[in-house]
MARLUMTI-238285 format. One record per residue: residue number from 1; residue in three letters; x, y, z of N, C-alpha, C in turn. Coordinates in pm, whole numbers, plus 50000, padded with zeros to 5 digits. Each point is the difference from the previous one (the first is absolute). Last residue first. Layout:
{n = NUM, res = ALA, nc1 = X, nc2 = Y, nc3 = Z, cac1 = X, cac2 = Y, cac3 = Z, cc1 = X, cc2 = Y, cc3 = Z}
...
//
This chain:
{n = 118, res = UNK, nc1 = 50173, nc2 = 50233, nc3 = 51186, cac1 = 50128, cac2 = 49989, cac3 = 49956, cc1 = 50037, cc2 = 49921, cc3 = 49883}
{n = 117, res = UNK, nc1 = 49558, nc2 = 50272, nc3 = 50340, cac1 = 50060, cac2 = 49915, cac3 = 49895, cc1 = 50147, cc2 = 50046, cc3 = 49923}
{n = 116, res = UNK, nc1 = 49628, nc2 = 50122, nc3 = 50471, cac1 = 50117, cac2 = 50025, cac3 = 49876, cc1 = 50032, cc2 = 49895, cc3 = 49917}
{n = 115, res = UNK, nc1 = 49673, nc2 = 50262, nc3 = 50404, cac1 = 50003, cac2 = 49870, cac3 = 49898, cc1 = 50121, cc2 = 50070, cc3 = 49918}
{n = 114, res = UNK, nc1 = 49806, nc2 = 50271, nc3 = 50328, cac1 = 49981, cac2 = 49885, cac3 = 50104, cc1 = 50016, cc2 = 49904, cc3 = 49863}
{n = 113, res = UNK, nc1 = 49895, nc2 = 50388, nc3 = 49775, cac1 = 50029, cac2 = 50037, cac3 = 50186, cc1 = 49975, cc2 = 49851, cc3 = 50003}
{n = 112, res = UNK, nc1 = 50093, nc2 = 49950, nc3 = 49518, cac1 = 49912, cac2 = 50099, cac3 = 50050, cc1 = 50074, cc2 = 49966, cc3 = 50161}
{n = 111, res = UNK, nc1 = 50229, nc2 = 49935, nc3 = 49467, cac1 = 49991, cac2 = 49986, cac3 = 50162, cc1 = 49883, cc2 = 50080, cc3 = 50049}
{n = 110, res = UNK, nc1 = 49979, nc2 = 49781, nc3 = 49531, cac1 = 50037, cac2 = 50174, cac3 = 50050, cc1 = 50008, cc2 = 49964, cc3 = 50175}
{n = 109, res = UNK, nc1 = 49757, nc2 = 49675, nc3 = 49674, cac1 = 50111, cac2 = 49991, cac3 = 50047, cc1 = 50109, cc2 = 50103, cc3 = 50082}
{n = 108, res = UNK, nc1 = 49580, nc2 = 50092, nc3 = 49761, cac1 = 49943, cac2 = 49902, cac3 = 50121, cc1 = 50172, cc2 = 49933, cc3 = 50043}
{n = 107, res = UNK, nc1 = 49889, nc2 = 50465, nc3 = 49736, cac1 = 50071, cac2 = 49886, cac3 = 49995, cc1 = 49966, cc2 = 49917, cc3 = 50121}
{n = 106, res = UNK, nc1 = 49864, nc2 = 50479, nc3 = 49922, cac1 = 49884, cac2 = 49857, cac3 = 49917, cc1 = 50068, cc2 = 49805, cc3 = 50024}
{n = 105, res = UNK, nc1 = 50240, nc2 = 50479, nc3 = 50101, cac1 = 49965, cac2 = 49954, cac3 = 50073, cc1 = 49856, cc2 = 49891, cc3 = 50008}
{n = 104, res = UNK, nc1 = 50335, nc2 = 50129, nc3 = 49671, cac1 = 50067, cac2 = 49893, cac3 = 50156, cc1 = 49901, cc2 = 50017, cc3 = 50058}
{n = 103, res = UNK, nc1 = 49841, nc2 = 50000, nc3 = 49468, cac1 = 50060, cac2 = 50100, cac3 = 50078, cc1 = 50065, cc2 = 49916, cc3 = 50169}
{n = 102, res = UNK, nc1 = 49937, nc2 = 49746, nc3 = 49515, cac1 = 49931, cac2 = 50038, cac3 = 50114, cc1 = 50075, cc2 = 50117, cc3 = 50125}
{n = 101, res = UNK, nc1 = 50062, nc2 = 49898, nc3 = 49458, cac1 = 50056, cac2 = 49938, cac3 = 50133, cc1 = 49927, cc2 = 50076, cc3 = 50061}
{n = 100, res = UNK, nc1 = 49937, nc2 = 50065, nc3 = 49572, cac1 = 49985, cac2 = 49847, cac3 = 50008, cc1 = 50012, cc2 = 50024, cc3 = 50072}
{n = 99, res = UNK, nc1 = 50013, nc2 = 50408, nc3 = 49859, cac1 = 49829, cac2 = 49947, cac3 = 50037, cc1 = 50026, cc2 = 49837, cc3 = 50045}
{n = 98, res = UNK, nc1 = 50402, nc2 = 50250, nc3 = 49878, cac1 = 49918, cac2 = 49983, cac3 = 50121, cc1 = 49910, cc2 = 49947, cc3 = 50047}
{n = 97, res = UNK, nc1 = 50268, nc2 = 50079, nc3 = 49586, cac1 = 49966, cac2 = 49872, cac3 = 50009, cc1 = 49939, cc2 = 50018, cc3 = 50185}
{n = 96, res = UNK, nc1 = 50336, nc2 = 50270, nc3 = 49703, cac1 = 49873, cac2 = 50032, cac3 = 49981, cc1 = 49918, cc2 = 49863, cc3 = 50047}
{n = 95, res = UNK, nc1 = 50485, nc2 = 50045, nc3 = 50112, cac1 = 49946, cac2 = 49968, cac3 = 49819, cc1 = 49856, cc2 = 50006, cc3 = 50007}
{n = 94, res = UNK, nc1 = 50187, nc2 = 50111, nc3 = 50395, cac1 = 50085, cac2 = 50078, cac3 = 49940, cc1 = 49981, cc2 = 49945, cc3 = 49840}
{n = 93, res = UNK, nc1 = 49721, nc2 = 49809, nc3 = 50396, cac1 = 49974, cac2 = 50144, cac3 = 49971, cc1 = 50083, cc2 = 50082, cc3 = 49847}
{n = 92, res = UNK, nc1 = 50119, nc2 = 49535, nc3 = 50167, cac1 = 49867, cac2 = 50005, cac3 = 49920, cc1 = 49980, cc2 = 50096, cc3 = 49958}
{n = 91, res = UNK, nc1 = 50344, nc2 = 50002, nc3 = 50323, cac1 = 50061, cac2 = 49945, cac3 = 49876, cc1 = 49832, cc2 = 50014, cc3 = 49899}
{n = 90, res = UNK, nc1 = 49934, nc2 = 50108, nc3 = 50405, cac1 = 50077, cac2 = 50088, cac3 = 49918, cc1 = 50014, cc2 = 49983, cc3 = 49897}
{n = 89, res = UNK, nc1 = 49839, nc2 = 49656, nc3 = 50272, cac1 = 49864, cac2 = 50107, cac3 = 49978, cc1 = 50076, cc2 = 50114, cc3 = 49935}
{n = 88, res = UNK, nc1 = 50279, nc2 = 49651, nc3 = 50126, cac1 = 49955, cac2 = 49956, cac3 = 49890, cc1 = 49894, cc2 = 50145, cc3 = 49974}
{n = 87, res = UNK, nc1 = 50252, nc2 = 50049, nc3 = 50364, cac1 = 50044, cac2 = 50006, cac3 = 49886, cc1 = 49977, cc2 = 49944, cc3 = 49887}
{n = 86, res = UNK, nc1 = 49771, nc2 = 49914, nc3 = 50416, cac1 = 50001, cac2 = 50151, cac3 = 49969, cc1 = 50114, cc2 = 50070, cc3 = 49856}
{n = 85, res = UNK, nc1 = 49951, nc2 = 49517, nc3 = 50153, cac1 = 49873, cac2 = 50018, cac3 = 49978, cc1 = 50004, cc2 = 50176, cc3 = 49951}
{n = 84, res = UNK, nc1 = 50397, nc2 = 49838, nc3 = 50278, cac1 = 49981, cac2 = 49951, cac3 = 49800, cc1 = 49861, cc2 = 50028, cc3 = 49930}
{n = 83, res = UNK, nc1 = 50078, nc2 = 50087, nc3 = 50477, cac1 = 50019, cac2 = 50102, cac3 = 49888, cc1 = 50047, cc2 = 49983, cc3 = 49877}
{n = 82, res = UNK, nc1 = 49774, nc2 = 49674, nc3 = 50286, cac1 = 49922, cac2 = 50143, cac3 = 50039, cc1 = 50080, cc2 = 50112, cc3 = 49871}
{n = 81, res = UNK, nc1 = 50126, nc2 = 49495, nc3 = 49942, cac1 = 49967, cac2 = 50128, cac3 = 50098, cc1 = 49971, cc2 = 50079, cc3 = 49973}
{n = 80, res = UNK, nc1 = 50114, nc2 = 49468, nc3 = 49759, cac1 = 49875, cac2 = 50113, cac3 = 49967, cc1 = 50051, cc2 = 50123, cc3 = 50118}
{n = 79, res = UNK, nc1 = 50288, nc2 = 49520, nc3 = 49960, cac1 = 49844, cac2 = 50068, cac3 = 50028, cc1 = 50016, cc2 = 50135, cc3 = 49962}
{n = 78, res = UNK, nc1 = 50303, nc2 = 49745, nc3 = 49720, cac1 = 50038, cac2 = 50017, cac3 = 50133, cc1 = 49877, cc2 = 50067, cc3 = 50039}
{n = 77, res = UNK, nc1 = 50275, nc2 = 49732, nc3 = 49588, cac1 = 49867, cac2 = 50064, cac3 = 50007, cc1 = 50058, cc2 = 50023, cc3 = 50162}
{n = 76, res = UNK, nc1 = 50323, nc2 = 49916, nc3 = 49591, cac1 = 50008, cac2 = 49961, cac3 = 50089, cc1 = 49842, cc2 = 50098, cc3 = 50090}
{n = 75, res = UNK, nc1 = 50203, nc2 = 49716, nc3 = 49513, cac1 = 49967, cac2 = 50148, cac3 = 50046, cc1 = 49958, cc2 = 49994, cc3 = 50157}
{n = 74, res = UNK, nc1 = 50296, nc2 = 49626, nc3 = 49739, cac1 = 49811, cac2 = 50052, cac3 = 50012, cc1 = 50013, cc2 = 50119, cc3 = 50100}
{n = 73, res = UNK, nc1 = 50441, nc2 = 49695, nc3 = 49870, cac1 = 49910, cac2 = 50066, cac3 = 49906, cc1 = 49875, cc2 = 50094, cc3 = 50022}
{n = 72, res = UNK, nc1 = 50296, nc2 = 49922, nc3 = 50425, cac1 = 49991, cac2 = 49941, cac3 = 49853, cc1 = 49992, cc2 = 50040, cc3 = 49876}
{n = 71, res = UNK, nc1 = 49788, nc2 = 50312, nc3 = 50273, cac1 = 50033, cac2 = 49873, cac3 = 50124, cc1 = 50054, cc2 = 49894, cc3 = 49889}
{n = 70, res = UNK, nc1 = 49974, nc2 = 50569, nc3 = 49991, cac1 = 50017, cac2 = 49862, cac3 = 49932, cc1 = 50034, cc2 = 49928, cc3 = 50089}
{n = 69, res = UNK, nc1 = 49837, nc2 = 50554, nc3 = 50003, cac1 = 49986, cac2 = 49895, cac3 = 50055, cc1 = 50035, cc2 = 49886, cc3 = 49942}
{n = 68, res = UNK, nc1 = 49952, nc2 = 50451, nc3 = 49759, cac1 = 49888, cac2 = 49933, cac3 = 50124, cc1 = 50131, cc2 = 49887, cc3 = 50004}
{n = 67, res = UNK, nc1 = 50113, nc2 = 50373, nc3 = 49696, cac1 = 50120, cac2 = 49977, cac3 = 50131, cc1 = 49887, cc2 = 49917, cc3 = 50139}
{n = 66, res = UNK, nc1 = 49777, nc2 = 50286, nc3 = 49615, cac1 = 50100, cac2 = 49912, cac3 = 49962, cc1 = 50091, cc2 = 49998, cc3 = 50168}
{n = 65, res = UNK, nc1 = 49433, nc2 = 50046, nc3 = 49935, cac1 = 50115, cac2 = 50042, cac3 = 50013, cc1 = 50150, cc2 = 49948, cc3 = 49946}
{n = 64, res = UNK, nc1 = 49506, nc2 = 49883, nc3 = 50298, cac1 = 50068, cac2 = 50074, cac3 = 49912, cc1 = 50109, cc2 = 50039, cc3 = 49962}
{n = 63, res = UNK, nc1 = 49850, nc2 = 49580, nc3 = 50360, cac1 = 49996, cac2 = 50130, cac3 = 49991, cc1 = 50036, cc2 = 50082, cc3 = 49854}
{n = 62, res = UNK, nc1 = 49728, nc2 = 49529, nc3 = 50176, cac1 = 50151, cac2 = 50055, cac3 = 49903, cc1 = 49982, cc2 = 50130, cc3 = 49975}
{n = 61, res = UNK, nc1 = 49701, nc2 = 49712, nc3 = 50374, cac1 = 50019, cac2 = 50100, cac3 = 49863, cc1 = 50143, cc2 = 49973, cc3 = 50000}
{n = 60, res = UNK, nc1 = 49551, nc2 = 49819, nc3 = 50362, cac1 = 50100, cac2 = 50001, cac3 = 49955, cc1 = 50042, cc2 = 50026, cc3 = 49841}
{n = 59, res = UNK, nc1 = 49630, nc2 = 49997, nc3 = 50428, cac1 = 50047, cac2 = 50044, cac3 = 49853, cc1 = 50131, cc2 = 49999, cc3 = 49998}
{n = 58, res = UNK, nc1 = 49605, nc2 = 49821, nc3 = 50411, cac1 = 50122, cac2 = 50046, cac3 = 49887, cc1 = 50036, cc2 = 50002, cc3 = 49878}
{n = 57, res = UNK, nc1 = 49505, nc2 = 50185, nc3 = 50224, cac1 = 50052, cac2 = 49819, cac3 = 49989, cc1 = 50182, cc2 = 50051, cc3 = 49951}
{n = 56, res = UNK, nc1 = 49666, nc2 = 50321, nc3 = 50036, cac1 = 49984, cac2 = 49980, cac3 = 50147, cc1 = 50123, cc2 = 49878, cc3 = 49986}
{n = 55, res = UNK, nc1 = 49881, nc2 = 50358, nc3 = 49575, cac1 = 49975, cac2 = 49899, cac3 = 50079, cc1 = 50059, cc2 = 49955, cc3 = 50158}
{n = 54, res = UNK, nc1 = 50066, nc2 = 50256, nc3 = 49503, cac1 = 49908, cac2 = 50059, cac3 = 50061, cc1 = 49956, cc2 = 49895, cc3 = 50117}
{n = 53, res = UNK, nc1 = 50240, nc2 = 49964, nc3 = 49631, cac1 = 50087, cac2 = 49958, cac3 = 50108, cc1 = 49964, cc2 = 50088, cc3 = 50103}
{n = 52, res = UNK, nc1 = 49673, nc2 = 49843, nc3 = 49594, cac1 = 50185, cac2 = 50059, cac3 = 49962, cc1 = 50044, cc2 = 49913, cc3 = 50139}
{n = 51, res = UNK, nc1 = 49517, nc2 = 50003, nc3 = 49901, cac1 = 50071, cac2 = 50067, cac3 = 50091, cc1 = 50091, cc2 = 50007, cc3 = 49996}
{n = 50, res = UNK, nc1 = 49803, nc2 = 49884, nc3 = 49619, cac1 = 49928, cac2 = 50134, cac3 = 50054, cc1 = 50096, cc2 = 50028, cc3 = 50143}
{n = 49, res = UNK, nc1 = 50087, nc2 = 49583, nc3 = 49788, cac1 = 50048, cac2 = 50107, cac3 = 49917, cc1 = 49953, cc2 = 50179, cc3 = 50050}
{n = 48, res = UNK, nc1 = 49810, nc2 = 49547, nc3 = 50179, cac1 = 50125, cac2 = 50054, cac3 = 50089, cc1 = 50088, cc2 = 50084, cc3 = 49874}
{n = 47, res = UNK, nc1 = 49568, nc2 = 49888, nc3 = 49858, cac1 = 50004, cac2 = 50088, cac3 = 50158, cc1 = 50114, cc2 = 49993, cc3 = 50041}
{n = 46, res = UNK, nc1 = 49953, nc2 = 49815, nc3 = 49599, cac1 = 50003, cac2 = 50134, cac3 = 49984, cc1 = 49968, cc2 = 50080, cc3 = 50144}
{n = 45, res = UNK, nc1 = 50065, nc2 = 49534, nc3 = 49970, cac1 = 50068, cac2 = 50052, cac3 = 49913, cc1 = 49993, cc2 = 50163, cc3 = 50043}
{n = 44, res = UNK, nc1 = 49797, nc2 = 49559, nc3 = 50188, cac1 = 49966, cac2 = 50149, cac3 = 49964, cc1 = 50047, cc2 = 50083, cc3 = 50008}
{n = 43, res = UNK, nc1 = 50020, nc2 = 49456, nc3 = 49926, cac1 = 50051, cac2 = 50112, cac3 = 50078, cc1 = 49952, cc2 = 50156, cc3 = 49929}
{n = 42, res = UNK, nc1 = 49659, nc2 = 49554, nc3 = 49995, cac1 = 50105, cac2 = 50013, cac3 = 49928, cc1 = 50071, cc2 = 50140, cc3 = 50080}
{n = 41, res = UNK, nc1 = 49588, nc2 = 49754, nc3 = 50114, cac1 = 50112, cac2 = 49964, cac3 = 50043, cc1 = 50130, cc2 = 49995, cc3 = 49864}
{n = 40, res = UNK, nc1 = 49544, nc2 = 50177, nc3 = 49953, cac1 = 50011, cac2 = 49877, cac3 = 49949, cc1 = 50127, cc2 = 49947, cc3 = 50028}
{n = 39, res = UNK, nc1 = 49852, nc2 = 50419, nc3 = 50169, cac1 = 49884, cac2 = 49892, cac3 = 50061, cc1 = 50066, cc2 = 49829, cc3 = 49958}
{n = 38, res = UNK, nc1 = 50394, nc2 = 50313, nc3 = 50017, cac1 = 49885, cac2 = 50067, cac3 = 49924, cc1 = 49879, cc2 = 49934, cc3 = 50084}
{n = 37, res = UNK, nc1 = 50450, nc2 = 50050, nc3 = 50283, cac1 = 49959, cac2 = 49895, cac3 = 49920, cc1 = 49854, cc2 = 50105, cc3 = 49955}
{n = 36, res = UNK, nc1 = 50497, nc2 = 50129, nc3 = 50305, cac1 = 49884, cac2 = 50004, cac3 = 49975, cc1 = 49951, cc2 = 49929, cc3 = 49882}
{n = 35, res = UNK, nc1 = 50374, nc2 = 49814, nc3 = 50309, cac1 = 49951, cac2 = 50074, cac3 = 49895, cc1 = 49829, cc2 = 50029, cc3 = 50004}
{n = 34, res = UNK, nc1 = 50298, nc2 = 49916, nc3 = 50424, cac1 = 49927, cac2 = 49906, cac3 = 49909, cc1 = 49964, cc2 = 50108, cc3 = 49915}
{n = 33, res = UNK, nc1 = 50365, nc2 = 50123, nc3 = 50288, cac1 = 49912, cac2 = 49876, cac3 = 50085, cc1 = 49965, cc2 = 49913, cc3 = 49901}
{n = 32, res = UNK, nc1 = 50388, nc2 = 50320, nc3 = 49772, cac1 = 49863, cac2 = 49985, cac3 = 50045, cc1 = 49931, cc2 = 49843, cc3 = 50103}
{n = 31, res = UNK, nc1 = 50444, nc2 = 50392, nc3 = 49772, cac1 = 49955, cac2 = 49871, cac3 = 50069, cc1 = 49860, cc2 = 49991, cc3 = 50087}
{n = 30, res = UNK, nc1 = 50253, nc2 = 50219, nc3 = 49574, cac1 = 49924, cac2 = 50057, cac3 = 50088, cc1 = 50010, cc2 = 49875, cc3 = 50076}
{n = 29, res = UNK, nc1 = 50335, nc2 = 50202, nc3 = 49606, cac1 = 49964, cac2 = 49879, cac3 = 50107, cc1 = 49937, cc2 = 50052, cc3 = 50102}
{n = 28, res = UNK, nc1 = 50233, nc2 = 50312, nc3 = 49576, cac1 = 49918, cac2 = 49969, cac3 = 50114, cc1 = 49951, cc2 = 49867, cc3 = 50063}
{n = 27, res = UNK, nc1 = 50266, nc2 = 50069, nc3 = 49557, cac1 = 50029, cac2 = 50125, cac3 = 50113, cc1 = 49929, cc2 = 49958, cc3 = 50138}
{n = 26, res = UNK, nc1 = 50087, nc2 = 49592, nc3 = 49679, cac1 = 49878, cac2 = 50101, cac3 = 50065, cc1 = 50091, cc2 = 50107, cc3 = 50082}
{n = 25, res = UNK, nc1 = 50322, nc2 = 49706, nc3 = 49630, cac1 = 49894, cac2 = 49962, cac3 = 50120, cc1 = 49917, cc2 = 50138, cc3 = 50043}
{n = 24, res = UNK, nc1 = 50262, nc2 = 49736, nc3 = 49540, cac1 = 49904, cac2 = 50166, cac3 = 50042, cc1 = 49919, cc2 = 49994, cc3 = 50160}
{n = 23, res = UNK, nc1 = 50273, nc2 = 49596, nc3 = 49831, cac1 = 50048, cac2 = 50086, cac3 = 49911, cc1 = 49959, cc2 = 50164, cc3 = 50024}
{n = 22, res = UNK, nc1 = 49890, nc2 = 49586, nc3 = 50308, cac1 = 50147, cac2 = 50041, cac3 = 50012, cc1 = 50029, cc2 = 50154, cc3 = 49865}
{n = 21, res = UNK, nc1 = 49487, nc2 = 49790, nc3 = 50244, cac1 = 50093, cac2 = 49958, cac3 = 49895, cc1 = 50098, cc2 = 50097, cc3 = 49988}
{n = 20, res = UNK, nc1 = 49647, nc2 = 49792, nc3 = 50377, cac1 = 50103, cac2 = 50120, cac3 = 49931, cc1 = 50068, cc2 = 49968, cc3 = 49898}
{n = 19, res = UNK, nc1 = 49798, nc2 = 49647, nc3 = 50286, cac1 = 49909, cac2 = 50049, cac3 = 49911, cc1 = 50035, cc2 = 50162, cc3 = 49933}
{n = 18, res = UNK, nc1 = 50222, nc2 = 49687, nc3 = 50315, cac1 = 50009, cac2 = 49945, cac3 = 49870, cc1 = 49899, cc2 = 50106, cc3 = 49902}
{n = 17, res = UNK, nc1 = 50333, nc2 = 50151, nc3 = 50428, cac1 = 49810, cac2 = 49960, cac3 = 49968, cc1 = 50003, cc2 = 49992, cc3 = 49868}
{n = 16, res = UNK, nc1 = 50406, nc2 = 50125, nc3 = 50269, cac1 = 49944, cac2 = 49838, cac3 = 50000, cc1 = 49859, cc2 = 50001, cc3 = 49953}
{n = 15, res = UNK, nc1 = 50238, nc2 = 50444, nc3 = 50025, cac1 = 50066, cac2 = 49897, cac3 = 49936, cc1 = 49993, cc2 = 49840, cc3 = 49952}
{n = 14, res = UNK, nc1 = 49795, nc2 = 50349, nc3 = 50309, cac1 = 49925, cac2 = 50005, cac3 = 49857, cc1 = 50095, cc2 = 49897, cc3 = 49929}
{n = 13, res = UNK, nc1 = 50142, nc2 = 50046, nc3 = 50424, cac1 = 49853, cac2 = 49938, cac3 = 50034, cc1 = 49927, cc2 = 49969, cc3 = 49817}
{n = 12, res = UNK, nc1 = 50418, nc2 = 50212, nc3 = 50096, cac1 = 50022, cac2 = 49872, cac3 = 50023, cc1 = 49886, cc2 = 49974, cc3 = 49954}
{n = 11, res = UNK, nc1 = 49987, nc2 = 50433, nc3 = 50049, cac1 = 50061, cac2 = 49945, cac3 = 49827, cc1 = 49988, cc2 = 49863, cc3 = 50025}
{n = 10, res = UNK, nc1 = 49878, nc2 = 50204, nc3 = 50376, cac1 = 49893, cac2 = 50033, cac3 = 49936, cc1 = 50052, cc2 = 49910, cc3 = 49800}
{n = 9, res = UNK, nc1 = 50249, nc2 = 50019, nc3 = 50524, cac1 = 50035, cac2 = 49962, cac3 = 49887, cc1 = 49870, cc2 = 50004, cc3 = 49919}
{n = 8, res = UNK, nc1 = 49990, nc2 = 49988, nc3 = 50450, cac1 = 50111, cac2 = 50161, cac3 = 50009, cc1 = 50011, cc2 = 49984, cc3 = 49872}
{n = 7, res = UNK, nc1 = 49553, nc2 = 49735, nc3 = 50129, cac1 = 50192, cac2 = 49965, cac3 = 50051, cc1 = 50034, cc2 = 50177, cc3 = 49953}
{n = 6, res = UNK, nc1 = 49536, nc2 = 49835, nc3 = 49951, cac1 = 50139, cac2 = 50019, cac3 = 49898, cc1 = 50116, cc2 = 50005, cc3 = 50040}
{n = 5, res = UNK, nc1 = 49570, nc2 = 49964, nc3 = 50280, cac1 = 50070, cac2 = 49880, cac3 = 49932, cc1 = 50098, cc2 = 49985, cc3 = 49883}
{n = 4, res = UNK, nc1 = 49843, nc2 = 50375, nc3 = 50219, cac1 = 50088, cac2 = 49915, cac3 = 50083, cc1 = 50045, cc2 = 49905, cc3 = 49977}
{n = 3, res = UNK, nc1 = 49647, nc2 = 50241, nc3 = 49795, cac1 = 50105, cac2 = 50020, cac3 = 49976, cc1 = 50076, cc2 = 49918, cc3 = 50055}
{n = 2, res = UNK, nc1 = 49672, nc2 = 49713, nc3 = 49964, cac1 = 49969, cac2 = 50172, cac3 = 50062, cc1 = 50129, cc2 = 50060, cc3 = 49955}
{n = 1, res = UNK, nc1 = 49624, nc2 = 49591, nc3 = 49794, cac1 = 50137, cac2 = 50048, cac3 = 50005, cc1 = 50002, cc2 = 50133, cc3 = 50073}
//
């Protein structure tokens, strides 16, 4: 999947995947090539917990807050940017919770010279 392949509609796309469930959906949706797997081909859980939204691959979120977003019923997600990434590293900072988020310029997603992500 590349972004692109989300169309302009990121809610549409989540809207049709049987495997979400409607009552509490995922702040975050990573979209991945191929999961990472233990030896004993089980998902490894706790590595894509380690990289959050620390990543190269799209992310898609339900922004914080009262007044996010409604597609319908379901909360409405929209990729990840550069300065949603920088207001989460606040938002973290401002309840004592830094040590979790990776500084921007550790961020392998962080625009570098000659690359950007949207």
């Amino acid at each position: 999947m590349t972004p692109a392949a989300l169309g302009d509609s990121p809610a549409d796309f989540l809207a049709v995947q049987p495997d979400l469930g409607t009552k509490m959906p995922p702040r975050f949706v990573r979209l991945v090539r191929t999961m990472p797997v233990t030896a004993t081909r089980k998902t490894a859980r706790s590595e894509l917990r380690a990289q959050r939204w620390h990543t190269e691959d799209p992310v898609l979120w339900r922004p914080y807050g009262p007044g996010a977003a409604v597609h319908g019923s379901r909360p409405v997600h929209r990729r990840l940017t550069s300065k949603d990434r920088e207001r989460l590293r606040t938002l973290f900072a401002e309840h004592g919770r830094a040590d979790l988020v990776r500084p921007a310029a550790a961020d392998p997603a962080a625009p570098q010279s000659g690359r950007s992500w949207a």
